[in-house]
C-alpha positions as CSV (number, residue, x, y, z in Angstrom):
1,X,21.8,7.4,-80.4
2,X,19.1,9.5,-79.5
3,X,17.6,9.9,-76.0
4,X,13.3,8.9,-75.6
5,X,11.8,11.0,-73.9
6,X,8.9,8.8,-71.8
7,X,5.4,9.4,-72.4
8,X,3.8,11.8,-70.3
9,X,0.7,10.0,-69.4
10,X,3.2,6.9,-68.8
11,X,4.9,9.2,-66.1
12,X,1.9,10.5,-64.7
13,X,0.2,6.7,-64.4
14,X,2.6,4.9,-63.0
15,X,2.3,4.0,-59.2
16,X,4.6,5.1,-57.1
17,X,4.8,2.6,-53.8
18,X,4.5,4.4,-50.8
19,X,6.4,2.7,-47.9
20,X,7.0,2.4,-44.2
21,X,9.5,0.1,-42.1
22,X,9.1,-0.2,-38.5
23,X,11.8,-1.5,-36.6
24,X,10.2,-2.3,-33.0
25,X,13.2,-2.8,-30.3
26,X,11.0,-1.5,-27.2
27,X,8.5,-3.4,-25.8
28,X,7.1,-0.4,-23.8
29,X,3.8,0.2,-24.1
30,X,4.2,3.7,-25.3
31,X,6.8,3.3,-27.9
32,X,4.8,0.6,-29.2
33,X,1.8,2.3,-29.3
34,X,4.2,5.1,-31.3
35,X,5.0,2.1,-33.7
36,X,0.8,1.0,-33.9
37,X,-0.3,4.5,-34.9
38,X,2.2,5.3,-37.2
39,X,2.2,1.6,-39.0
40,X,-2.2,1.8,-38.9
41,X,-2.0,5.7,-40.1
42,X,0.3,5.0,-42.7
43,X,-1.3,1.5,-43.5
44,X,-5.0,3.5,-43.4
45,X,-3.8,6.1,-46.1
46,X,-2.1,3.7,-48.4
47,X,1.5,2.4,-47.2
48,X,2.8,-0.6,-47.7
49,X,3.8,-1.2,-43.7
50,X,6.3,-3.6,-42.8
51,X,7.3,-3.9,-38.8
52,X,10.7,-5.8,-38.1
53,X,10.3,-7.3,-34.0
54,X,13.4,-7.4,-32.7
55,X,14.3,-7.7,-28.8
56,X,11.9,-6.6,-26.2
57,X,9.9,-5.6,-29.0
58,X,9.2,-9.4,-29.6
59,X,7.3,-9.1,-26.5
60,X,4.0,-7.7,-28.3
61,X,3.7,-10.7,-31.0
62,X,3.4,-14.0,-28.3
63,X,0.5,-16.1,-28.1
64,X,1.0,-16.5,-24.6
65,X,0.2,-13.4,-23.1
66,X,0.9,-12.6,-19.0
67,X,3.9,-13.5,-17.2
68,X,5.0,-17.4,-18.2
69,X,8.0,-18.8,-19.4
70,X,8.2,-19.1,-22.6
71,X,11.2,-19.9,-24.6
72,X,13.9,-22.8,-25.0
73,X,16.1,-22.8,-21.7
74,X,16.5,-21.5,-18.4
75,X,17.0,-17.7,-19.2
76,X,15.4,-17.3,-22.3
77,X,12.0,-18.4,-19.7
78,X,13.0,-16.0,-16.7
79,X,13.0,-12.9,-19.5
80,X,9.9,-14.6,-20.4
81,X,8.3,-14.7,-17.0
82,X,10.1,-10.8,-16.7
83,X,8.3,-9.3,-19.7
84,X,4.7,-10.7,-19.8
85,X,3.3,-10.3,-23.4
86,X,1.7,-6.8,-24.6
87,X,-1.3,-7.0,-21.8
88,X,2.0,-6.3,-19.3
89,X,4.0,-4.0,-21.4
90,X,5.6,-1.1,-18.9
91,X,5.6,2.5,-19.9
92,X,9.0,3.7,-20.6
93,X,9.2,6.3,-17.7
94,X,6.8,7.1,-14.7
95,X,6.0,3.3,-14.4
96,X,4.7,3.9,-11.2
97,X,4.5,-0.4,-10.3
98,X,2.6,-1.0,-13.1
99,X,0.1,1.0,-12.8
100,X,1.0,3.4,-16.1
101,X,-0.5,1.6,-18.8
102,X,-3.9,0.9,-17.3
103,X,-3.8,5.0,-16.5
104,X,-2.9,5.2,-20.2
105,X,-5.7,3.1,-21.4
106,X,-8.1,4.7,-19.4
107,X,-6.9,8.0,-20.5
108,X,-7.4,6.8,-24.3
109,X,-10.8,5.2,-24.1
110,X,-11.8,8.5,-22.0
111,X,-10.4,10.6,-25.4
112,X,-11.6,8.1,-28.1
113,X,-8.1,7.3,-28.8
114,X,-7.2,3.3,-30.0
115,X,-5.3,1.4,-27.2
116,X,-2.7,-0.6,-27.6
117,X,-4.3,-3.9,-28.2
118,X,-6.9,-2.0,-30.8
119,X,-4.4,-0.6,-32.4
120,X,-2.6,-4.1,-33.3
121,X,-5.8,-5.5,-34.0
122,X,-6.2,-2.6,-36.7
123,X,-2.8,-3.4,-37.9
124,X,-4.0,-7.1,-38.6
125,X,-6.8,-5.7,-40.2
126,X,-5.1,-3.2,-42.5
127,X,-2.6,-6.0,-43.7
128,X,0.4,-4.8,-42.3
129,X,3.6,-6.9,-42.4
130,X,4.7,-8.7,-39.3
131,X,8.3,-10.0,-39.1
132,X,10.3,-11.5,-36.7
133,X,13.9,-11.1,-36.4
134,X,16.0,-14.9,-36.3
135,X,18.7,-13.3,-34.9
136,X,16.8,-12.2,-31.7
137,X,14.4,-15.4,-31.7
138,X,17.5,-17.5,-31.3
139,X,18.9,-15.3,-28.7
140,X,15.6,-15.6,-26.4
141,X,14.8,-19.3,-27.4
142,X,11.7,-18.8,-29.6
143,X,10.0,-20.2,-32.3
144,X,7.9,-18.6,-34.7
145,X,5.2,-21.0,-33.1
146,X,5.3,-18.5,-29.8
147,X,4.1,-15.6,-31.9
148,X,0.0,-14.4,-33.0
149,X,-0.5,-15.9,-36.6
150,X,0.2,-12.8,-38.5
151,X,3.5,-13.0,-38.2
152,X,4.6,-13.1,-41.7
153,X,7.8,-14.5,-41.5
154,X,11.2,-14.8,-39.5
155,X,13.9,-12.8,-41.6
156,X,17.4,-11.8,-40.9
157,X,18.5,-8.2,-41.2
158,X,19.7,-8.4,-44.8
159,X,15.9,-9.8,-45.7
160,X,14.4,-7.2,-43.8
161,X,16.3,-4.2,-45.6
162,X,16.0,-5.7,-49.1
163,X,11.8,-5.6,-48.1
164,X,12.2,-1.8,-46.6
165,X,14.3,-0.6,-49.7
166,X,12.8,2.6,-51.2
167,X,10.9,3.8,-48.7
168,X,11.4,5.2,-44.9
169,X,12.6,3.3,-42.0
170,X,12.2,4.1,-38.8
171,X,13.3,2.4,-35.1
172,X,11.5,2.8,-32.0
């Protein structure tokens, strides 16, 4: 039987999806500010984005921003109370009380740079896909009621590579 060869113009017109997957452990304001940029940049130029929250990483998705208990039980609300939302996220090193991430805010208004919280509102804006992992939720006692609207969906680790399959997956 004889090979077919495809159509050239077939090749040349068929769509190639472009993808990114995120997987956010930290909730540090600069490694999610790392995951932000490269989710809107990719997002902005034609990706398909999909961001997997897992852990501390949970952190930037809660309604309830600041330092509140939040969660089903007594620890799951003291790491509530402990990490604060995105508005308290801690830089990773040089912390200095607190005091990092408004420096680093003012330092990227002062350059024209997105902060943080622009960048996710970009990323809501550009579509990008929110997940939640079930695995860390149940850990920490939450709800996919705790988290910002655009959170897609709650997905376990299997779901979430089946949706990142064929493209590149990184994890901050």
């Amino acid at each position: 039987m004889a090979q077919q060869i495809p159509d050239l113009n077939d090749v040349l017109n068929q769509k190639q999806t472009k993808k990114l997957s995120i997987i956010a452990f930290s909730g540090d304001f600069d490694k999610l500010t790392a995951v932000f940029t490269l989710a809107t940049g990719a997002a902005a130029v034609g990706y398909e984005v999909n961001l997997f929250f897992t852990f501390w990483g949970l952190d930037a998705l809660k309604i309830k921003q600041g330092r509140s208990p939040v969660g089903k039980g007594f620890l799951p609300k003291v790491f509530g109370v402990f990490m604060g939302g995105l508005k308290s996220a801690p830089v990773s090193r040089l912390n200095f009380l607190g005091a990092s991430p408004e420096i680093f805010r003012y330092m990227m208004r002062k350059n024209n740079v997105a902060t943080l919280e622009e960048l996710l509102e970009a990323a809501k804006a550009l579509d990008i896909n929110f997940y939640a992992c079930e695995m860390a939720m149940h850990i920490l006692g939450l709800t996919k009621a705790d988290f910002i609207p655009e959170v897609k969906d709650v997905l376990g680790v299997a779901t979430f590579l089946e949706l990142s399959e064929g493209g590149q997956t990184l994890f901050i």
